[in-house]
C-alpha positions in Angstrom: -132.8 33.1 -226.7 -134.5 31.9 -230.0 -130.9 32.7 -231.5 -129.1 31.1 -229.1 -130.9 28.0 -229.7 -129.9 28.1 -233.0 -126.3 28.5 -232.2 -126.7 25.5 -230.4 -128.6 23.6 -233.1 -125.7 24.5 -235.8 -123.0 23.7 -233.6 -124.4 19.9 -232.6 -124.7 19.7 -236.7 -120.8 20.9 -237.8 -120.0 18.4 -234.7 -119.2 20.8 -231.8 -121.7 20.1 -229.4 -119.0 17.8 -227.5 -116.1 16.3 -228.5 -115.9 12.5 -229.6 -113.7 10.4 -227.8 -111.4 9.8 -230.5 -111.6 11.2 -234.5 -110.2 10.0 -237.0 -109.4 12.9 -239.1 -108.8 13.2 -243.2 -108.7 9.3 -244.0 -109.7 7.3 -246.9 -113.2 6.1 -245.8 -113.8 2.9 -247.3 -117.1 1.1 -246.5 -117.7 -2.7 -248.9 -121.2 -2.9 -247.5 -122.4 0.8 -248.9 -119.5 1.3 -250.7 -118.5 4.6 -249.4 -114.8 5.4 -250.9 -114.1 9.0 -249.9 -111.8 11.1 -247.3 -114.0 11.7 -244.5 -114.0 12.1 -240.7 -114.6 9.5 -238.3 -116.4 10.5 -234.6 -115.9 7.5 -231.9 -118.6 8.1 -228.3 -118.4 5.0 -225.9 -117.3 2.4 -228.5 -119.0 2.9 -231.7 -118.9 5.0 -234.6 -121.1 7.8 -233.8 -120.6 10.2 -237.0 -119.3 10.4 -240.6 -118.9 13.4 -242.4 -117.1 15.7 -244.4 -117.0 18.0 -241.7 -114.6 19.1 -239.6 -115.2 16.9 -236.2 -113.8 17.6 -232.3 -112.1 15.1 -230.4 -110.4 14.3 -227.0 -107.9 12.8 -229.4 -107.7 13.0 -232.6 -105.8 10.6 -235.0 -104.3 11.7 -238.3 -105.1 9.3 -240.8 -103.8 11.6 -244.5 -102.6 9.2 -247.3 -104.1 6.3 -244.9 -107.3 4.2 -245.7 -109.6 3.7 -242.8 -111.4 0.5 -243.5 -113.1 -1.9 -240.5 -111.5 -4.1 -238.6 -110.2 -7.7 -240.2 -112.3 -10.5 -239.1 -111.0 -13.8 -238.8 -113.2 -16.7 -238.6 -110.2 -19.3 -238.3 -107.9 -18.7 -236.0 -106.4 -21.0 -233.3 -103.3 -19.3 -231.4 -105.9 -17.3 -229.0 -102.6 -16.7 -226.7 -101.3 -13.3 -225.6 -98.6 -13.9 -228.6 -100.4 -14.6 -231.5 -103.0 -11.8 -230.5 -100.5 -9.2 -230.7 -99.7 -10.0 -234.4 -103.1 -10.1 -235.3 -103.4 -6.9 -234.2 -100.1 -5.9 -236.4 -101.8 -7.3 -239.2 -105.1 -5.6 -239.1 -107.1 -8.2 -237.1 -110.0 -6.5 -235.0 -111.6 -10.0 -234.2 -110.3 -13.6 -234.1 -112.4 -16.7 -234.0 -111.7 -19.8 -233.5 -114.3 -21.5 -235.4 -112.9 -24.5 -237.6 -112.8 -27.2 -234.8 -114.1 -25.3 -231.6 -111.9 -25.6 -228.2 -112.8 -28.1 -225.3 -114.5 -26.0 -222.4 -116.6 -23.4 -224.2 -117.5 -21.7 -220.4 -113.1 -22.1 -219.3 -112.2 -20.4 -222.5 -114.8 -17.2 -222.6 -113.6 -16.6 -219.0 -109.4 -16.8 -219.6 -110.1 -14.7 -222.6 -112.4 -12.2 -220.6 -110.1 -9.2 -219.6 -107.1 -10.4 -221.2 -107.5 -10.5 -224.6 -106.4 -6.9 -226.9 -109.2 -7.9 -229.5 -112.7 -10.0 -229.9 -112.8 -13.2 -229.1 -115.2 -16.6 -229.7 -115.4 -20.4 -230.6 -117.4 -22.8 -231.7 -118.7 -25.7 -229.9 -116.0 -29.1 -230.8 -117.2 -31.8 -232.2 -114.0 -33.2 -232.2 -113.4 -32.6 -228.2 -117.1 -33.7 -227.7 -116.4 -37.0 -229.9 -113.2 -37.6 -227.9 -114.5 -37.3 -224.7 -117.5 -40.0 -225.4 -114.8 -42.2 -226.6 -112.9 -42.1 -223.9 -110.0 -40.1 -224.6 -110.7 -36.5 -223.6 -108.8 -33.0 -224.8 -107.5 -31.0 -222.3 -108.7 -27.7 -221.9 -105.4 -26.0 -220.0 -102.8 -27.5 -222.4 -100.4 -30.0 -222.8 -96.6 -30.3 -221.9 -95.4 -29.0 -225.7 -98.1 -25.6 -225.1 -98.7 -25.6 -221.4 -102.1 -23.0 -220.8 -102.9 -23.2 -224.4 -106.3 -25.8 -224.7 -106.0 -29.3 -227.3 -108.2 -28.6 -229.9 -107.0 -32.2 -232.4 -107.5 -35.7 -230.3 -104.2 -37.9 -230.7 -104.8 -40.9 -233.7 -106.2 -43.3 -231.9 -109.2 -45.8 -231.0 -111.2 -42.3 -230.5 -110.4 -40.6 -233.8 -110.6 -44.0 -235.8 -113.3 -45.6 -234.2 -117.3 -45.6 -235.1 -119.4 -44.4 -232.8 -122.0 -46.6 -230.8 -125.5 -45.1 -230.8 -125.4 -44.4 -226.5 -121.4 -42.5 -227.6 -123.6 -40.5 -229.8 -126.1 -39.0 -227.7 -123.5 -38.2 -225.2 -121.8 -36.1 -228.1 -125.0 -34.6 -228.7 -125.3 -33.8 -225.0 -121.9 -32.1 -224.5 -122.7 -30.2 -228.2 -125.7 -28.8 -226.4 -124.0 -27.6 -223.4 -121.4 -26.3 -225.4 -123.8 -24.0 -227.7 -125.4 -23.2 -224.2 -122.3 -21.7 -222.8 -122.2 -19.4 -226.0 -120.4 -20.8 -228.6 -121.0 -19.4 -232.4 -121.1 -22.8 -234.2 -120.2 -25.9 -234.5 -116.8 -27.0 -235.4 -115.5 -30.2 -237.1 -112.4 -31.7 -238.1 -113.8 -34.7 -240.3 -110.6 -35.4 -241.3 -109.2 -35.8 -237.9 -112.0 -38.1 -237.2 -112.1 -40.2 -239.8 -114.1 -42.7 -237.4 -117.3 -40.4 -237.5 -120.0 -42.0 -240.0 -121.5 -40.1 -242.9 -124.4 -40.3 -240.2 -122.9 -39.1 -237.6 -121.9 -36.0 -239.7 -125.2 -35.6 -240.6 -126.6 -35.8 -237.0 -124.5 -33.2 -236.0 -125.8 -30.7 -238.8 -129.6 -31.5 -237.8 -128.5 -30.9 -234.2 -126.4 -27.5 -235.6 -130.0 -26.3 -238.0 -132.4 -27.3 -235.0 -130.1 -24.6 -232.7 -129.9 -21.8 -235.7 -126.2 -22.3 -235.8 -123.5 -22.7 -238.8 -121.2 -25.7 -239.2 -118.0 -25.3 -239.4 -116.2 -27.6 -241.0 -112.8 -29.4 -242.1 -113.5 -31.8 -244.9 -113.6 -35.3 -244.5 -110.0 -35.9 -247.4 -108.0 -34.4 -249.5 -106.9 -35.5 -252.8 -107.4 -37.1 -255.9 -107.2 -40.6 -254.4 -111.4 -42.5 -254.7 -112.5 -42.9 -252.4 -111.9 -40.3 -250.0 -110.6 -37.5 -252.8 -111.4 -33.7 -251.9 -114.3 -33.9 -254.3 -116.2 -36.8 -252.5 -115.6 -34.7 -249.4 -117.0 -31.5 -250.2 -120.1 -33.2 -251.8 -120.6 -35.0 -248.7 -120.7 -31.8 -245.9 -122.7 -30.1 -249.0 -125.3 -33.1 -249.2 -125.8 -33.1 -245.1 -126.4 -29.4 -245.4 -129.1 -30.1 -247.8 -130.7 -32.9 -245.7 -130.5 -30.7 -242.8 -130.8 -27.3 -243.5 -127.8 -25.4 -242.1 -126.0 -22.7 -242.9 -122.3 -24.4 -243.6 -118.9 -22.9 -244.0 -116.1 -25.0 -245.2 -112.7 -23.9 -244.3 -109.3 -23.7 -246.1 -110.5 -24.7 -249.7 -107.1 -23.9 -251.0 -105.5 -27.0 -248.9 -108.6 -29.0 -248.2 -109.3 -29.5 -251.8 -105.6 -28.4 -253.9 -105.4 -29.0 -257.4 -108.9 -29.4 -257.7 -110.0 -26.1 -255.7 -111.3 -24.5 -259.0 -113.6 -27.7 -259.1 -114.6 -28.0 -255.2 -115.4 -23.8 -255.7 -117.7 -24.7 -258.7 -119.7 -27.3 -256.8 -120.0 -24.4 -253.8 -121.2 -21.8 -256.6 -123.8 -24.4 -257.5 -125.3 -25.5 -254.1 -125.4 -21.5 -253.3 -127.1 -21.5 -257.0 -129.9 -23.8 -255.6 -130.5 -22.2 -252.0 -128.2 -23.5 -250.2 -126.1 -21.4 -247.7 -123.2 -22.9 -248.1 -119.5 -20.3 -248.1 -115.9 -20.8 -247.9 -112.4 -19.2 -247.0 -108.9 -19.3 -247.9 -105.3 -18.2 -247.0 -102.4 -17.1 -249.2 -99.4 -19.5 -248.3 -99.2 -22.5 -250.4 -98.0 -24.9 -247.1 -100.3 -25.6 -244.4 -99.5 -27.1 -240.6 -101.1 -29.5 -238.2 -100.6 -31.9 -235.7 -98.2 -34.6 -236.7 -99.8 -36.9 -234.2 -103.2 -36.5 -235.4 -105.8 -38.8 -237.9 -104.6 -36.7 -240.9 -101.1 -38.8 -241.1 -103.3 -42.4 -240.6 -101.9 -44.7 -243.3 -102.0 -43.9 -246.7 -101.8 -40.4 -246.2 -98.8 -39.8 -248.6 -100.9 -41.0 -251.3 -103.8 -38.7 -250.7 -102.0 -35.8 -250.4 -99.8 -36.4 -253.3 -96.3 -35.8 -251.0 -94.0 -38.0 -249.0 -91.8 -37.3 -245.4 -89.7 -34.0 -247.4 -92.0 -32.2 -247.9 -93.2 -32.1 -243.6 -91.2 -29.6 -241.9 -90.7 -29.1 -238.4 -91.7 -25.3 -238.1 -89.4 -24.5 -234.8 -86.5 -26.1 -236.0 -86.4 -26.4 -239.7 -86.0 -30.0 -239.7 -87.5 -32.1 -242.7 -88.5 -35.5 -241.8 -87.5 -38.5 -242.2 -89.8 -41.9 -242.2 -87.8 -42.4 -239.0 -88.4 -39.5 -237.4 -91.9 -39.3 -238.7 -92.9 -42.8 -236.6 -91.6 -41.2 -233.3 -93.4 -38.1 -234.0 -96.5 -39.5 -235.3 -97.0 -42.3 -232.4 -96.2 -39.7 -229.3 -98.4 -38.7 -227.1 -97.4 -35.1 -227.1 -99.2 -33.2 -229.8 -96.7 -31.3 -232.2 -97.1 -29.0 -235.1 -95.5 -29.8 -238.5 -95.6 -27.8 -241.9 -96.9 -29.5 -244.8 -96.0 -28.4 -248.6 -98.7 -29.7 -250.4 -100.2 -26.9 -252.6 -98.5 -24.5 -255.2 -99.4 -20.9 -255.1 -100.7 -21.3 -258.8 -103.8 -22.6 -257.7 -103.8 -20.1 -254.3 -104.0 -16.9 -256.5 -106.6 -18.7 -258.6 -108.8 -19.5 -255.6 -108.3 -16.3 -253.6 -108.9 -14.3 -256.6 -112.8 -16.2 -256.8 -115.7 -13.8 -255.1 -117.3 -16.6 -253.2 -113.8 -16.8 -251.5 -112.9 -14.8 -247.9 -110.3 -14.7 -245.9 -109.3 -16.3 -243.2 -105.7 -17.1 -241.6 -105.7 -20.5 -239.9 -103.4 -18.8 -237.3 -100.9 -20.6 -235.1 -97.3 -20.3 -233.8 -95.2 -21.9 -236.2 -96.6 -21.0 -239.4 -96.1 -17.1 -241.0 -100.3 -17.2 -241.6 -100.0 -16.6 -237.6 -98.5 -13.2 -238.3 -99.0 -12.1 -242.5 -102.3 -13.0 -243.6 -104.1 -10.1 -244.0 -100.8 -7.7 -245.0 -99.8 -10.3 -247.7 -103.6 -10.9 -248.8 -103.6 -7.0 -249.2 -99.8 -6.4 -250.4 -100.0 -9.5 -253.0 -103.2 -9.2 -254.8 -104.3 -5.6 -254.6 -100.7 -3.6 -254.4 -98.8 -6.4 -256.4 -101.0 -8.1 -259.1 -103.6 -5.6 -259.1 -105.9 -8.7 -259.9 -108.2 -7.9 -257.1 -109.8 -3.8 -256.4 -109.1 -2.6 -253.1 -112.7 -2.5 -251.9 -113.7 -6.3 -253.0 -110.0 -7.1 -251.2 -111.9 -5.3 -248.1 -114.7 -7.0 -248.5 -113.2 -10.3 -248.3 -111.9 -9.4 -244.9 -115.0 -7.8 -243.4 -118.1 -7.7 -244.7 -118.2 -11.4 -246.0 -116.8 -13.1 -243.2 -119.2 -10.8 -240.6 -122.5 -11.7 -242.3 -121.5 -15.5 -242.0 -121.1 -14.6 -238.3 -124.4 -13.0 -238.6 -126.0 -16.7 -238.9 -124.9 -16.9 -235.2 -125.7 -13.8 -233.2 -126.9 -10.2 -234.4 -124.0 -8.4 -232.8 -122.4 -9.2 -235.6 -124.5 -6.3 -238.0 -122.5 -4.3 -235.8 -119.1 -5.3 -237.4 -117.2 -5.5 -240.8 -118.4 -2.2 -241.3 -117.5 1.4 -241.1 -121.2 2.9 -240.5 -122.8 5.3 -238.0 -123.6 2.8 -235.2 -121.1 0.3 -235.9 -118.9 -1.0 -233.5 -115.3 1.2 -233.9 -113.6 -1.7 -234.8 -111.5 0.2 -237.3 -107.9 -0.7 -238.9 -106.2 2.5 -240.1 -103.8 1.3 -242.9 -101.4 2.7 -245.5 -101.9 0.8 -248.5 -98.6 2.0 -250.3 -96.9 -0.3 -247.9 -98.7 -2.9 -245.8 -96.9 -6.0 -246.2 -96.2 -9.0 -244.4 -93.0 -10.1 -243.2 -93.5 -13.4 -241.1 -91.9 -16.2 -242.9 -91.2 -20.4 -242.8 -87.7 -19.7 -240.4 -89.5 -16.1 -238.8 -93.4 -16.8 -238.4 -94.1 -14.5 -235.8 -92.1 -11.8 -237.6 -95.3 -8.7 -237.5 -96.4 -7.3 -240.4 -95.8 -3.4 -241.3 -98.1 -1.0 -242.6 -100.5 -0.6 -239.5 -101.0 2.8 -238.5 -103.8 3.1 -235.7 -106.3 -0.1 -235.1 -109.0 0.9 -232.7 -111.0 -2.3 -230.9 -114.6 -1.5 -229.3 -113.7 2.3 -229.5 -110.3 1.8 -227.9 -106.7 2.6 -229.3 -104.6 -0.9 -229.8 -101.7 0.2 -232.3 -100.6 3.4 -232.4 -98.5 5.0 -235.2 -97.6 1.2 -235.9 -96.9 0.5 -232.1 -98.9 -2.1 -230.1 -100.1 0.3 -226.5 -99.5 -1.9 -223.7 -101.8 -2.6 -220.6 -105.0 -3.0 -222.4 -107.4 -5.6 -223.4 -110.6 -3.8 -224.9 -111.7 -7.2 -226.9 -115.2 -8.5 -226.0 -116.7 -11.8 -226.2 -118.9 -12.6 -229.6 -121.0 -15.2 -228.4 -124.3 -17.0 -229.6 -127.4 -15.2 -229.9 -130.1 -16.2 -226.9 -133.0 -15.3 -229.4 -135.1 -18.2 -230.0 
């Protein structure tokens, strides 16, 4: 008896006692928060990773992973196409989670429940300060869509008297009101778009931080300007989000440095690195494209844009037909009521390797039909600066994908210790990948085009891409919502 206990005992050890769910056999194991770096085999039991070891491990199904690295899942704090469509090349590029963070959606409550059992990974938002501004000023988003993306919500206000005008002190509380119901309903953060409210008071932005600290949640924000042009240059605007985090106290994340701040990135980094320097819990993001896209109708093309931005009507792009604009065509555009997307050349990829190279920098895509970052970000990220330039290691390219932005999501809600990482008792969100070829191959005339390189990503345990194939008919991603904890 005593032996067969034994038996027992040394067969629960070598991994034999029952099979896993699914293994992950013979893989590169790479780990940027303990930095494990060696083959090993992955066990997966009800959703999370339940053993790694060296050992040989039994499996209902067992994946091959030889000459492949097995890294966790890609988290994207930025991310706006939450659609069926631009989930699928997320997936294809590595994406475990997607967030949409930057400016929040409408109806915190409506989105959680379209996304619940219908979305192939993990899903969130922040609370919109922009939708709760536009709302109190009369001019409210709509939270099922618009004619131009019917089912998809409005997450940028049109120009108008609500993006341009100051708020009165009773329009303020009811922003603070909707905010509150907003985080309530589970929402990670708040999210701002200062420059598409250029009407919002240095106060006002300041307000919305205190309310953000006194609830234990991030900011989220896009900077006031961009540009050289005083006032209003990208300078002025980072110091101002950085100064409210200091009066208030919150953790802030400022998104897109690359095209919020442009030639003077390098600079805007270096006044990050010295807030962090003095305490401050401040952290950025970038993508690798040197073009961004937004709404043509939106605060961001008031007057006097072409000097801030340092371009003129060329260089805007219509993204579904090619078309660059004209000052003509740009008035008919920029006064309809009908939100449309337009790409805007504005940056030079000289000053995107310099920023994405910088180790206070993660990644994050920005993701939306129309522009390749929808599809690419994370192959090209990976493909460009690790397998091309060699000017970043493979584990601090890892860690800028999932570690980093996970323990920014950590401000939020503790579930997220359980991702970025590949640890016993992390969540199996796992990307298998081979890094000889992961690249991207969305570009300006294909964006959705998927990226390549993909082997097996697994979401909450479950197999989503298999041998570089998306599986069809299921939709393991979960809900990452705020913490209740007071």
């Amino acid at each position: 008896m005593r032996k067969l206990g034994l038996l027992i005992l040394l067969c629960a050890r070598l991994g034999f006692a029952q099979p896993y769910d699914v293994v992950i056999e013979n893989g590169r194991v790479m780990d940027p928060e303990t930095g494990l770096d060696a083959v090993r085999n992955v066990g997966i039991l009800r959703g999370k990773i339940s053993r790694i070891s060296p050992d040989h491990l039994s499996g209902a199904r067992v994946l091959d992973a030889r000459r492949m690295v097995v890294a966790p899942g890609f988290i994207d704090l930025h991310q706006h196409g939450q659609e069926i469509e631009s989930l699928r090349v997320k997936a294809l590029d590595g994406v475990t989670t997607a967030l949409e963070l930057e400016i929040g959606v409408p109806d915190v409550a409506a989105f959680l429940r379209a996304q619940a059992g219908h979305s192939i990974i993990n899903y969130g938002t922040s609370a919109s300060h922009a939708a709760a501004r536009a709302a109190a000023l009369g001019a409210p988003l709509s939270s099922s869509g618009s004619k131009v993306a019917p089912g998809i919500p409005e997450i940028l206000p049109k120009s108008g008297a609500a993006t341009d005008n100051p708020a009165t002190a009773e329009q303020l509380e009811t922003i603070r009101q909707r905010l509150r119901h907003e985080l309530n309903a589970g929402a990670l953060a708040i999210g701002m778009g200062i420059q598409y409210t250029p009407g919002a008071t240095r106060y006002e932005v300041i307000e919305m931080f205190r309310l953000a600290a006194a609830a234990r949640v991030p900011v989220y924000t896009h900077v006031r300007s961009a540009g050289r042009l005083e006032p209003g240059s990208s300078i002025e605007s980072v110091s101002e989000v950085i100064g409210a985090a200091a009066i208030s106290g919150v953790t802030l994340h400022i998104v897109h440095i690359n095209s919020s701040c442009l030639r003077d990135a390098p600079e805007c980094l270096t006044m990050i690195a010295g807030a962090r320097a003095r305490g401050l819990d401040v952290s950025t993001e970038a993508y690798p494209y040197d073009a961004g896209m937004t709404a043509i109708n939106s605060a961001l093309f008031n007057p006097g844009w072409q000097q801030k931005l340092g371009i003129d009507y060329p260089q805007l792009m219509l993204p579904d037909t090619g078309e660059s604009l004209t000052k003509q065509r740009f008035d008919e555009l920029h006064t309809s009521a009908e939100s449309r997307s337009v790409i805007v050349r504005n940056n030079s990829m000289e000053v995107v390797d310099s920023i994405i190279r910088d180790p206070l920098v993660m990644i994050a895509s920005d993701g939306a039909i129309g522009h390749p970052r929808n599809a690419g970000t994370y192959s090209r990220f990976l493909s460009r600066y690790v397998r091309e330039q060699g000017t970043i290691t493979l584990i601090d390219a890892l860690r800028k994908v999932t570690l980093m932005p996970a323990q920014v999501l950590e401000r939020s809600t503790p579930a997220a210790r359980a991702k970025g990482r590949v640890q016993e008792g992390a969540d199996a969100d796992i990307v298998v990948f081979d890094p000889a070829t992961i690249a991207d191959h969305s570009t300006y005339q294909k964006p959705m085009e998927p990226s390549a390189g993909i082997k097996y990503l697994l979401v909450n345990g479950t197999l989503v891409i298999n041998e570089g194939n998306l599986v069809s008919g299921i939709f393991p991603g979960r809900a990452i919502t705020r913490s209740k904890e007071p």
